[in-house]
C-alpha positions as CSV (number, residue, x, y, z in Angstrom):
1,X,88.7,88.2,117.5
2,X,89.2,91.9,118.6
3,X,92.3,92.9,119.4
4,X,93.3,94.2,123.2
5,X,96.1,96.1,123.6
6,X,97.7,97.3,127.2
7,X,100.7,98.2,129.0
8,X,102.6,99.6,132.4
9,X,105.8,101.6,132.2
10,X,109.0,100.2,133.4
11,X,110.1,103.1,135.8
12,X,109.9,100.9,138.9
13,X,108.6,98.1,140.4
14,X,104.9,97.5,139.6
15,X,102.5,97.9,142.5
16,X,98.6,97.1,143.5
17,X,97.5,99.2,142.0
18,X,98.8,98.0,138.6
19,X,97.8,94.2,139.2
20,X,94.2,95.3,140.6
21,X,93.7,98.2,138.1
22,X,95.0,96.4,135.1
23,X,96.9,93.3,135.4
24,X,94.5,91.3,137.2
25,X,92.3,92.0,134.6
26,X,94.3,91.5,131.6
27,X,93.9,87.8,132.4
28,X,90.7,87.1,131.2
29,X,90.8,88.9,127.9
30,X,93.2,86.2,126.8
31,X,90.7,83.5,126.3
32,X,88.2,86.3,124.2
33,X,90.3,88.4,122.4
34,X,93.6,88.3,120.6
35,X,96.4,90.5,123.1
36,X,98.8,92.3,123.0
37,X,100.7,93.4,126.2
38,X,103.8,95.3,126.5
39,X,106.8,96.9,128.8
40,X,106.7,100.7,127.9
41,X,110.2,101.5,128.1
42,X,110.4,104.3,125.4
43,X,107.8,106.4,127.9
44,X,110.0,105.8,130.5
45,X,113.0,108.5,129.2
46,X,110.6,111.2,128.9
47,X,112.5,112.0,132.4
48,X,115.6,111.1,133.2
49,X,116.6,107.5,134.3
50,X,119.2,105.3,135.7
51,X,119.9,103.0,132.4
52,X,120.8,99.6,134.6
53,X,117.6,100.5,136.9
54,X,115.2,100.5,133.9
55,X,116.8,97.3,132.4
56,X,116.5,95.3,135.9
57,X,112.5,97.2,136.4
58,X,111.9,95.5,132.8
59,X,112.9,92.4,133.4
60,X,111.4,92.4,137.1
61,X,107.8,93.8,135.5
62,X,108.1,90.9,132.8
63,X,108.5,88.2,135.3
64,X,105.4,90.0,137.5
65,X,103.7,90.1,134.1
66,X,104.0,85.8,133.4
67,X,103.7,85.5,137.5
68,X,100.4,87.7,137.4
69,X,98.9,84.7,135.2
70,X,99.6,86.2,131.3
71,X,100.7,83.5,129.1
72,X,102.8,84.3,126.2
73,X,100.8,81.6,124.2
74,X,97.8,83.5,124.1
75,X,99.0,86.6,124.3
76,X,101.7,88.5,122.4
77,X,104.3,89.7,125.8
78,X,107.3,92.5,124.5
79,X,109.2,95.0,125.3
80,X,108.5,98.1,123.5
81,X,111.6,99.2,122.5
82,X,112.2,96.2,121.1
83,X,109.5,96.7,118.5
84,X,110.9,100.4,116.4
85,X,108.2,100.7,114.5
86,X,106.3,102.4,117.6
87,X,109.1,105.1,117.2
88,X,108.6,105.0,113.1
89,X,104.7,105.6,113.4
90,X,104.4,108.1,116.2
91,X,106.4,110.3,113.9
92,X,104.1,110.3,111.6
93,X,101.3,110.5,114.1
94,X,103.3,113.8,115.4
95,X,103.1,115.3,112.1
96,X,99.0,114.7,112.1
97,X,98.7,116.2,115.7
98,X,98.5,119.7,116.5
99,X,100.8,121.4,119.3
100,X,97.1,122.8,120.3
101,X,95.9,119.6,121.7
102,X,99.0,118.1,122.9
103,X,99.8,121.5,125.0
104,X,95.8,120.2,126.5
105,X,97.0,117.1,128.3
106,X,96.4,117.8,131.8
107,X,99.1,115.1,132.7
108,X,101.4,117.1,130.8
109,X,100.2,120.3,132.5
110,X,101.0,118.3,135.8
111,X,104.4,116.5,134.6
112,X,105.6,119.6,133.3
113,X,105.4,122.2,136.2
114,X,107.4,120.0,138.2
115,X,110.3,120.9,136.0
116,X,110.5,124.5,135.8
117,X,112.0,125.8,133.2
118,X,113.5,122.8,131.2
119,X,110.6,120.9,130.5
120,X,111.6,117.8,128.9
121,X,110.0,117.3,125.4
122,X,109.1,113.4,125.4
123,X,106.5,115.1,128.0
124,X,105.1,116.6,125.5
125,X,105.2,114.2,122.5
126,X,104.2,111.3,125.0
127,X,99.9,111.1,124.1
128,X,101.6,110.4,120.5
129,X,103.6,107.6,121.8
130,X,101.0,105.9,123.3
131,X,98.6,106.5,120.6
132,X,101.3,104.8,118.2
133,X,101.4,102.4,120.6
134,X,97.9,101.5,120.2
135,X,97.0,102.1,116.5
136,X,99.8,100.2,115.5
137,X,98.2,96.6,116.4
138,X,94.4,98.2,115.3
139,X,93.3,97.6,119.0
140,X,90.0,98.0,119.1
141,X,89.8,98.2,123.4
142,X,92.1,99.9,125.5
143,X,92.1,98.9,128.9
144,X,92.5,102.7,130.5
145,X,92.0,104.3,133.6
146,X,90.2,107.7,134.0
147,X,93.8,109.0,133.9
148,X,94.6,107.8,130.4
149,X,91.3,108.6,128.6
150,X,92.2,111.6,127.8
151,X,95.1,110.0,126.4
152,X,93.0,107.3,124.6
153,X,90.7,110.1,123.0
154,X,94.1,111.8,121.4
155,X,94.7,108.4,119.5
156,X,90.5,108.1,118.6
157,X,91.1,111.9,116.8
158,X,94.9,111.2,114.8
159,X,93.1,107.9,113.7
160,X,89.7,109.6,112.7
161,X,91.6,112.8,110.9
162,X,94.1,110.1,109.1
163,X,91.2,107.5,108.3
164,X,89.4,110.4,106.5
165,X,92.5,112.3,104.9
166,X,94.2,109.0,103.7
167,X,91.7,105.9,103.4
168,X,89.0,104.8,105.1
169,X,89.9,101.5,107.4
170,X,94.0,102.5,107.8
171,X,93.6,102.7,111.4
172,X,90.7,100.7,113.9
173,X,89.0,103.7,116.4
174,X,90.2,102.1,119.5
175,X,87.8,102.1,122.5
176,X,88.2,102.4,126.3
177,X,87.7,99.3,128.6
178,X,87.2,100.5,132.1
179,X,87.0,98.6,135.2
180,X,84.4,99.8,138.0
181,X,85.9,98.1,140.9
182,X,89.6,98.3,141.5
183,X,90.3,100.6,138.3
184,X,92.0,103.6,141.1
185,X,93.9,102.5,144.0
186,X,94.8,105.3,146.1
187,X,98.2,106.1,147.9
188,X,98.0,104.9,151.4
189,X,100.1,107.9,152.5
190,X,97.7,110.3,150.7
191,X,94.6,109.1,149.5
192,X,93.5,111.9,147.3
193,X,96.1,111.2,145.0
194,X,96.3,107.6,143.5
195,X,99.4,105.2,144.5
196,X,102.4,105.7,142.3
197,X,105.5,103.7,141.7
198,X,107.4,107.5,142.0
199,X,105.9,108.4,144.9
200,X,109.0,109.3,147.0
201,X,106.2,109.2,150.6
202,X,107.5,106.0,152.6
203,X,104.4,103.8,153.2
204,X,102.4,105.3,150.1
205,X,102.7,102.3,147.4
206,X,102.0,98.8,147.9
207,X,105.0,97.4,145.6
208,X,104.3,93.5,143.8
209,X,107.8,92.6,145.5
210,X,107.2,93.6,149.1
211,X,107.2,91.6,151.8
212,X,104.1,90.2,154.1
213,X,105.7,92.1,156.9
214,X,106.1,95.7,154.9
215,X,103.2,95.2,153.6
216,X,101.5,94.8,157.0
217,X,103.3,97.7,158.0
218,X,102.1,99.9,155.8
219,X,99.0,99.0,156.0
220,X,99.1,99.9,159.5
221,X,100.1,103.2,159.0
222,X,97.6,104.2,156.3
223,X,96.1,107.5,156.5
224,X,92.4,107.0,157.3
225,X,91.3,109.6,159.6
226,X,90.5,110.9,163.4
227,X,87.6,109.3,164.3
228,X,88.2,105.0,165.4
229,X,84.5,103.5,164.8
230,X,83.5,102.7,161.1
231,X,79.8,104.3,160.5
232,X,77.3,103.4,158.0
233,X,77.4,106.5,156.7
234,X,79.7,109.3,154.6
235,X,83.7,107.9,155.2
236,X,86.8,109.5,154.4
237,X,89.2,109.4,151.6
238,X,91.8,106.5,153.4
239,X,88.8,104.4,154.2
240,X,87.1,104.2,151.3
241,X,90.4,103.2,149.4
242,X,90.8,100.4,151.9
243,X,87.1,99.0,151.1
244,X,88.2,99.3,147.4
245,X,91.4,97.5,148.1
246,X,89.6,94.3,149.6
247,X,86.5,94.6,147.1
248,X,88.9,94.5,144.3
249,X,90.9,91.0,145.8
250,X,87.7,89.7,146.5
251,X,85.2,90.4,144.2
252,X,82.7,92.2,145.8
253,X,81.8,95.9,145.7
254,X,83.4,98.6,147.8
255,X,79.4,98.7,149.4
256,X,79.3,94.9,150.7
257,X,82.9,95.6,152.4
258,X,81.9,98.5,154.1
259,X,78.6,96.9,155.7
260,X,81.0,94.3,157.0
261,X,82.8,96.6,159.1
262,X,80.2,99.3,160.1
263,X,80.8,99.6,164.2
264,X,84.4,97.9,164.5
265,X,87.4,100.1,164.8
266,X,89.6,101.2,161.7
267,X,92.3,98.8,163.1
268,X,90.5,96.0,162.1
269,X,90.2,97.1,158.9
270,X,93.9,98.1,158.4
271,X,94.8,94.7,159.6
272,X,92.8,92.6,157.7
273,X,93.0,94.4,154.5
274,X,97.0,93.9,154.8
275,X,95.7,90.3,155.0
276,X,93.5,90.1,152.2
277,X,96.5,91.7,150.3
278,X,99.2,89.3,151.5
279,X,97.4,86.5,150.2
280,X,96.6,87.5,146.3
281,X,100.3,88.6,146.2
282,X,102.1,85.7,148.0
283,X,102.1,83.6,144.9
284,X,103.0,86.2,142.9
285,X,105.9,87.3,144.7
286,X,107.4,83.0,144.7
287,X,106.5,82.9,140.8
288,X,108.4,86.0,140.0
289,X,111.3,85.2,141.9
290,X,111.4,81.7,140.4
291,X,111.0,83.3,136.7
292,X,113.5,85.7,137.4
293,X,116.2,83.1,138.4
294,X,116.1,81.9,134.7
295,X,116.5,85.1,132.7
296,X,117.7,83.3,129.5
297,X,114.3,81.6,129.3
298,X,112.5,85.1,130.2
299,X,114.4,86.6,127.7
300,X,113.4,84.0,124.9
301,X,109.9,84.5,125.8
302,X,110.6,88.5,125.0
303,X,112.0,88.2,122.2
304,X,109.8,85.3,120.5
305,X,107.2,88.1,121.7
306,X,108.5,90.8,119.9
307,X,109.3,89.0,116.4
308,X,105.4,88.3,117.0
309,X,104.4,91.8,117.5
310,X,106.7,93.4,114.7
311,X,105.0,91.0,112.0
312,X,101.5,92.6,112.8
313,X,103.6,96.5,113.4
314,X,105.3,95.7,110.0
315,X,102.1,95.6,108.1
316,X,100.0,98.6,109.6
317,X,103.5,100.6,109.4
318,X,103.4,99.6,105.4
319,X,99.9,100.7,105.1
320,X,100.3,104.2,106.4
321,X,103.8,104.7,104.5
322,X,101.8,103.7,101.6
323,X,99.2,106.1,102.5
324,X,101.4,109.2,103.1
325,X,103.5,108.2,100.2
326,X,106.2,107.3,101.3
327,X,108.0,104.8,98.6
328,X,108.2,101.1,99.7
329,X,109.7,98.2,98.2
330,X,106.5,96.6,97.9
331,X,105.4,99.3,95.9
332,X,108.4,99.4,93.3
């Protein structure tokens, strides 16, 4: 089977838009490819973090993970840091990248200004991270949004320039998996930008942990925009991310929502969209807090997953050190 490889930072809470952009989605892969899914913990400290923060966020996000339907017998579930040989193999990765195309990364162009003059440099080094990340486990599809391609193409060149210096299978291209409906959930606060677990606007993100009555709240205050009748034709911004939100829970396309509510005022929308929402994540919200009352058995299920995912680490790691000629004991 082809290998699928994903992952969400730990820097907070996960949100809708991770389970409709990604997690939701992971699900299905598990019964057509083998998986490997992971807590990106080593992106996280390219900023500054609180230490006990990121440890509870990890835990929390691996108990959403299992809640969210993953099942660590089909698929491989760690912790990143917990595997080093992501660290080993993106430095080798940095020293087959150029500072040309890293300094190109428009979400470094973005992450950086806001830090004026000290610019952190895991900003800079993060595209090799996460192409370590995936060429380690020769995945050969990434499920990305349109915000990570760029990312995704970074690994695609270090694996085509290292395939063709060194030997000609040592890394799998990878390829993107994209989803059409759901793959960008908006902030409700701002709907030109997408919803982020950072976003310091109170309303903006839909967290995994909130409850019916926040999240009926702020779905109540969502930015759409003046007018109060839904037309058949052009809508704004807000709206459209609303018709995303429900096509994405139930299957449909953004298109069949919005003929359902063409003539009935955007409060109808706001409401039942909040319901709509309330019911995917309900169980979500009872599984997680019943995983997370049992953190020795989440913790076993971590850690079985990471002996798992260094044995398949291990060997690509060996394969490159071989390559670049490095001298291993398997080679004495």
């Amino acid at each position: 089977m082809a290998t699928v490889l994903s992952a969400i930072q730990t820097t907070n809470q996960l949100h809708l838009g991770n389970y409709l952009g990604a997690l939701k989605n992971w699900i299905p892969y598990q019964d057509e490819h083998r998986c490997f899914f992971f807590l990106v913990d080593l992106h996280a400290i390219t900023v500054p973090q609180d230490p006990q923060a990121l440890a509870e966020n990890t835990l929390i996000s691996a108990a959403t993970y299992l809640a969210c339907g993953l099942d660590p017998q089909k698929s491989t579930l760690f912790v990143q840091s917990a595997v080093p040989e992501h660290a080993e193999l993106a430095w080798v990765l940095t020293c087959h990248s150029s500072m040309g195309e890293l300094s190109r990364m428009t979400q470094f162009k973005d992450k950086s200004s806001k830090h004026g003059a000290h610019i952190p440099t895991g900003l800079f080094l993060y595209p090799v991270l996460m192409a370590a990340d995936i060429l380690l486990y020769q995945a050969k599809y990434v499920p990305v949004g349109d915000d990570q391609k760029q990312h995704l193409e970074l690994a695609r060149d270090i694996a085509g320039r290292m395939n063709q210096q060194y030997q000609k299978n040592l890394f799998t291209i990878p390829e993107p998996m994209i989803q059409k409906v759901g793959a960008r959930i908006m902030s409700l606060a701002n709907p030109d930008a997408k919803m982020s677990k950072s976003d310091p606007q109170a309303g903006a993100t839909i967290f995994l942990t909130d409850s019916a009555k926040d999240i009926e709240k702020k779905f109540k205050r969502a930015v759409t925009d003046s007018g109060s009748v839904i037309t058949d034709g052009d809508v704004s911004a807000g709206i459209k991310n609303l018709f995303s939100i429900q096509a994405a829970c139930l299957g449909k396309t953004p298109e069949q929502v919005h003929a359902g509510y063409v003539g009935r005022q955007y409060g109808y929308l706001k409401v039942e969209t909040a319901e709509i929402v309330n019911q995917v994540l309900e169980p979500i919200r009872t599984q997680t807090a019943q995983i997370l009352a049992d953190k020795g058995q989440l913790l076993a299920i971590l850690d079985d997953g990471a002996t798992r995912a260094r044995e398949t680490a291990r060997e690509t790691l060996n394969a490159v050190y071989n390559s670049v000629g490095f001298i291993r004991k398997s080679t004495l």
